[in-house]
GUKEBA-329751 format. One record per residue (C-alpha): x negated, y negated, z; residue number from 0; residue in one letter. Coordinates in steps of 0.5 Angstrom, whole numbers, plus 500, padded with zeros to 3 digits. Example, Ala and Ser with C-alpha at 12.3 -4.5 7.8 and 13.67 -1.06 7.14 Angstrom:
% residues 2
((475,509,516),0,"A")
((473,502,514),1,"S")
END
This chain:
% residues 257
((330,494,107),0,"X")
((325,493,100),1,"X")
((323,486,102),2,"X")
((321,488,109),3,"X")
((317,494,108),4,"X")
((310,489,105),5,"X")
((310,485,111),6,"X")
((311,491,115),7,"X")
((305,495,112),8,"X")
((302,488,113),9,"X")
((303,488,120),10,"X")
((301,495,121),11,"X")
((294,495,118),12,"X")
((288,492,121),13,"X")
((284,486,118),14,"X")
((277,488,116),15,"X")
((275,482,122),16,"X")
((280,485,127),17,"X")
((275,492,126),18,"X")
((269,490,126),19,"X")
((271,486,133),20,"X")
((271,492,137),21,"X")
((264,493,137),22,"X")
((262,489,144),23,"X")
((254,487,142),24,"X")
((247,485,146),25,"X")
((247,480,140),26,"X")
((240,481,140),27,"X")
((238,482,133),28,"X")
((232,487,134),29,"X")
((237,492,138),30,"X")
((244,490,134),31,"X")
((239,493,128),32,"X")
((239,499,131),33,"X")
((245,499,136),34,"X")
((251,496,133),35,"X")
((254,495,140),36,"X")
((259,498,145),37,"X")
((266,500,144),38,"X")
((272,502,148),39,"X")
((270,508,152),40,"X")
((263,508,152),41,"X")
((258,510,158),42,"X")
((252,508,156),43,"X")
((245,508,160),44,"X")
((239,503,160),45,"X")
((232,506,162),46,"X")
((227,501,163),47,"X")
((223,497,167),48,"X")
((225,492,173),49,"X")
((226,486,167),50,"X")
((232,490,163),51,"X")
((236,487,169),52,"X")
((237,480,164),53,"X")
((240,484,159),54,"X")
((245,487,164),55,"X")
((246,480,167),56,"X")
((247,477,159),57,"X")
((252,482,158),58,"X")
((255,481,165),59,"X")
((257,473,161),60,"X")
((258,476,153),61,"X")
((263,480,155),62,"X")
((267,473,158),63,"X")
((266,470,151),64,"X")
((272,469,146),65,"X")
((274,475,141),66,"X")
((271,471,135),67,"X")
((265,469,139),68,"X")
((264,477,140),69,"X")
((266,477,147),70,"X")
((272,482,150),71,"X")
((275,475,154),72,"X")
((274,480,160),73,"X")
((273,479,166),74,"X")
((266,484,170),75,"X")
((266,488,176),76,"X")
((258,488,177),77,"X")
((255,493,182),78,"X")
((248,491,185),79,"X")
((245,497,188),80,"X")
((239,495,194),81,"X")
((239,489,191),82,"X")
((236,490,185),83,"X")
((239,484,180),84,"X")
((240,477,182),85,"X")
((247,473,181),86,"X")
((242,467,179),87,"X")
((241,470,172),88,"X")
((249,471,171),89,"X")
((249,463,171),90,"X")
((243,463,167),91,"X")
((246,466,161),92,"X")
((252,463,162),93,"X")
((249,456,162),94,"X")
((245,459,155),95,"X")
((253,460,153),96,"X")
((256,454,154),97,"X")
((260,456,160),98,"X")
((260,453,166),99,"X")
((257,457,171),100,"X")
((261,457,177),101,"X")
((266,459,173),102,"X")
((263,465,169),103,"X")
((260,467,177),104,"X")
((268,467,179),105,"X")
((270,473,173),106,"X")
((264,477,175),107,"X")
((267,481,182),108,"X")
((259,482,185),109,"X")
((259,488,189),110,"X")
((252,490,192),111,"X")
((251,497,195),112,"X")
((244,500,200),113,"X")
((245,508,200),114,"X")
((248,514,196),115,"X")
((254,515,200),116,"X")
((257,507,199),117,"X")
((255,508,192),118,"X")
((259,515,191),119,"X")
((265,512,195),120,"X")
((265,505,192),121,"X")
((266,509,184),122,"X")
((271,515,187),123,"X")
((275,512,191),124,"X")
((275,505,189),125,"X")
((274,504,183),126,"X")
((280,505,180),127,"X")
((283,499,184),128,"X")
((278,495,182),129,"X")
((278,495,175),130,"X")
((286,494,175),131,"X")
((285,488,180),132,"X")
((280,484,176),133,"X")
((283,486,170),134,"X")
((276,488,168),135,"X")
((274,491,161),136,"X")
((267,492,162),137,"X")
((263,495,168),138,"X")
((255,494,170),139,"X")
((252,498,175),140,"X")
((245,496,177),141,"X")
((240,501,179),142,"X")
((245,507,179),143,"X")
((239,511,181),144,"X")
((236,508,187),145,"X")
((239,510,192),146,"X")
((239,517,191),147,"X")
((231,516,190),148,"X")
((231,512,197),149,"X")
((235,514,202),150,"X")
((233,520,206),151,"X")
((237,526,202),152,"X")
((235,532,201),153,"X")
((233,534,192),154,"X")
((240,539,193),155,"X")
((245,534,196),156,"X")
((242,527,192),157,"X")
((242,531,185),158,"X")
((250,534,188),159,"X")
((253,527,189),160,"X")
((249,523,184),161,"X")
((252,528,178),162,"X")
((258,527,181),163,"X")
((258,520,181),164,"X")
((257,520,173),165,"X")
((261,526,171),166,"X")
((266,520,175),167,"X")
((264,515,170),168,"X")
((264,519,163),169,"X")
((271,521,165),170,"X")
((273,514,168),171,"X")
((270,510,161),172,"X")
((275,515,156),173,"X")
((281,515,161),174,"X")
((281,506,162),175,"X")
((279,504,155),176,"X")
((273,500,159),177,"X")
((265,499,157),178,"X")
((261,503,163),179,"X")
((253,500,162),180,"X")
((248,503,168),181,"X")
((241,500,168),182,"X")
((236,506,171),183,"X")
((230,501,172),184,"X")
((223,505,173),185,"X")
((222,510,179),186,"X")
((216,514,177),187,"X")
((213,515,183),188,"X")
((219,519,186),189,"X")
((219,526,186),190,"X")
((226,526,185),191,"X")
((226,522,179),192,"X")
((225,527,172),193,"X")
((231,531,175),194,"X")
((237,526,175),195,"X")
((234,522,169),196,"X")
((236,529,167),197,"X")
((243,528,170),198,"X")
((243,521,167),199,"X")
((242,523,159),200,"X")
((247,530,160),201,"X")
((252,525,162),202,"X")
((252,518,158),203,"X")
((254,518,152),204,"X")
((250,513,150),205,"X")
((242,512,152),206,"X")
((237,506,150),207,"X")
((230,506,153),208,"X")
((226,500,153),209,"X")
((220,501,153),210,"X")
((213,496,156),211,"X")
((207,496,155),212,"X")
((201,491,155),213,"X")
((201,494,146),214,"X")
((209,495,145),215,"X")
((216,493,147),216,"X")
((220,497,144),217,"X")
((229,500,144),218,"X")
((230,507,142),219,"X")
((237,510,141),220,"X")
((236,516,145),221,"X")
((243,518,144),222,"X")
((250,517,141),223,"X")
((256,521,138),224,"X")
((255,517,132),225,"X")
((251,512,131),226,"X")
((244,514,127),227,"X")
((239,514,133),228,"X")
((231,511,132),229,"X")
((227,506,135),230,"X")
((226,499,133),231,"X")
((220,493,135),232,"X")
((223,488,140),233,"X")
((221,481,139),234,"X")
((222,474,144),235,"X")
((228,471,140),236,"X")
((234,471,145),237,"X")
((233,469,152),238,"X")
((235,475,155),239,"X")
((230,479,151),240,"X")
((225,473,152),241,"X")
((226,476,160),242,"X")
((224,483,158),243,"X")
((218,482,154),244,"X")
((214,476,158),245,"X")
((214,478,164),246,"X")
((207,480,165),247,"X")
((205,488,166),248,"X")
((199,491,169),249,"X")
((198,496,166),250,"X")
((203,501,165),251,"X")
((210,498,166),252,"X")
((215,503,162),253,"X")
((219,509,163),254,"X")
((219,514,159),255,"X")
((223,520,158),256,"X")
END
C-alpha cells in the first residue's frame, strides 16, 4: 500500500500543462492579452460590426485543433441566422491551419435559420440532440439577434421569446460542459435593438465588444465572473483579425453598448 500511494498522488494531480489547456483561446495576441480564453461552461456574447463574423468562423476551425495545439479536438455545431456568415471562411482558416478544408467543413454541422421562431425551436427543442449526436464542444451562433430585429414580431413577443432563448443557452453551456459563442453584429437602426443587447449583457456570462472606427479598433472585456475586465488596441497580426481591421468603413462602422 506505501509503494502505490506516490503514483497514486501522481495520478490524481494535474500537470501545470494540463491546467492551463482548459482555457480554449482566439489565439490573437491583442485579445488573448486581455481574454485569457473561454472555458467548459462559458456563454459568451461578441458585439461588433458585420466583420467579426471571421473571428467566429476562426473559432469554428481552433476548436478541431489537437489539445497541444490549443484546440478542443471537438467537433462544431454552427447556426447561421439569415444567412449572416459564410461556410467559405471556415475553409479559409482551415487552410491557414494546415488542415484540409473539406475535412475541417465536415466537423462543422451548419445549420442556417431565417426567423425568430425557427431559431427558438432549433435551441429548445433540438439542441440537445444536436450536441450529443456531433459530439460537439463548442457551439457558435451567428447573429443571434437578427431574426427577432427582422421578423414582424411585435417588441412584448420578440423581447419574451429571445430572453427565453438565452436564459436556455446559460442553462445549457453549464449543465453540458460546452463553450456557447454568439455574435450580435451591429443593428443600430432597429428600435428593438438597445432592449435585447440588454436581454443579451444580463445573460452572457462573458461579453467582448469589438469596436471599428475610421480612428480605433479596439475589444473590451465587458463582462466576466473572474477574469479583470478592460479594453485593449487591436493590430493586423492574425488573419482573423486582419478580416476585422481592413475591411473599410465609412464613417462609423461599430457597436456600442
Amino acid at each position: 500500500m506505501q509503494q502505490n500511494l506516490p503514483h497514486q498522488k501522481l495520478i490524481m494531480k494535474p500537470s501545470m500543462a494540463q491546467t492551463a489547456l482548459t482555457r480554449f483561446t482566439f489565439n490573437v495576441r491583442d485579445i488573448d492579452g486581455l481574454f485569457p480564453g473561454f472555458r467548459e461552461g462559458d456563454f459568451a456574447v461578441l458585439y461588433g460590426p458585420q466583420s467579426i463574423t471571421s473571428l467566429a468562423s476562426s473559432l469554428c476551425v481552433r476548436a478541431q485543433l489537437p489539445i497541444q495545439l490549443g484546440g478542443l479536438e471537438s467537433n462544431v455545431i454552427f447556426i447561421d441566422c439569415a444567412n449572416s456568415s459564410s461556410l467559405s471562411d471556415i475553409g479559409h482558416f482551415a487552410q491557414l491551419e494546415q488542415l484540409d478544408a473539406k475535412a475541417a467543413l465536415d466537423r462543422v454541422y451548419n445549420i442556417r435559420v431565417y426567423t425568430a421562431y425557427r431559431l427558438t425551436s432549433l435551441i429548445m427543442e433540438k439542441l440537445q440532440e444536436a450536441v450529443k449526436t456531433r459530439d460537439a464542444k463548442v457551439l457558435v451562433i451567428s447573429d443571434i439577434a437578427g431574426p427577432f430585429l427582422r421578423d414582424n414580431l411585435d417588441d412584448q413577443e420578440a423581447k419574451t421569446f429571445y430572453g427565453q432563448i438565452m436564459s436556455y443557452l446559460a442553462n445549457f453551456a453549464k449543465k453540458h460542459h460546452i463553450i456557447v459563442i454568439a455574435t450580435y453584429l451591429s443593428h443600430e437602426s432597429s428600435r428593438r435593438n438597445s432592449a435585447l443587447q440588454e436581454i443579451a449583457t444580463s445573460k452572457a456570462s462573458t461579453v467582448l465588444q469589438f469596436t471599428k472606427t475610421p480612428y480605433t479598433k479596439e475589444v473590451e472585456l465587458e463582462k466576466h465572473p473572474s477574469y479583470m475586465l478592460g479594453v485593449a488596441d487591436l493590430t493586423s497580426e492574425n488573419q482573423a483579425l486582419t478580416d476585422f481591421i481592413g475591411s473599410a468603413s465609412e464613417g462609423k462602422d461599430y457597436f456600442l453598448m
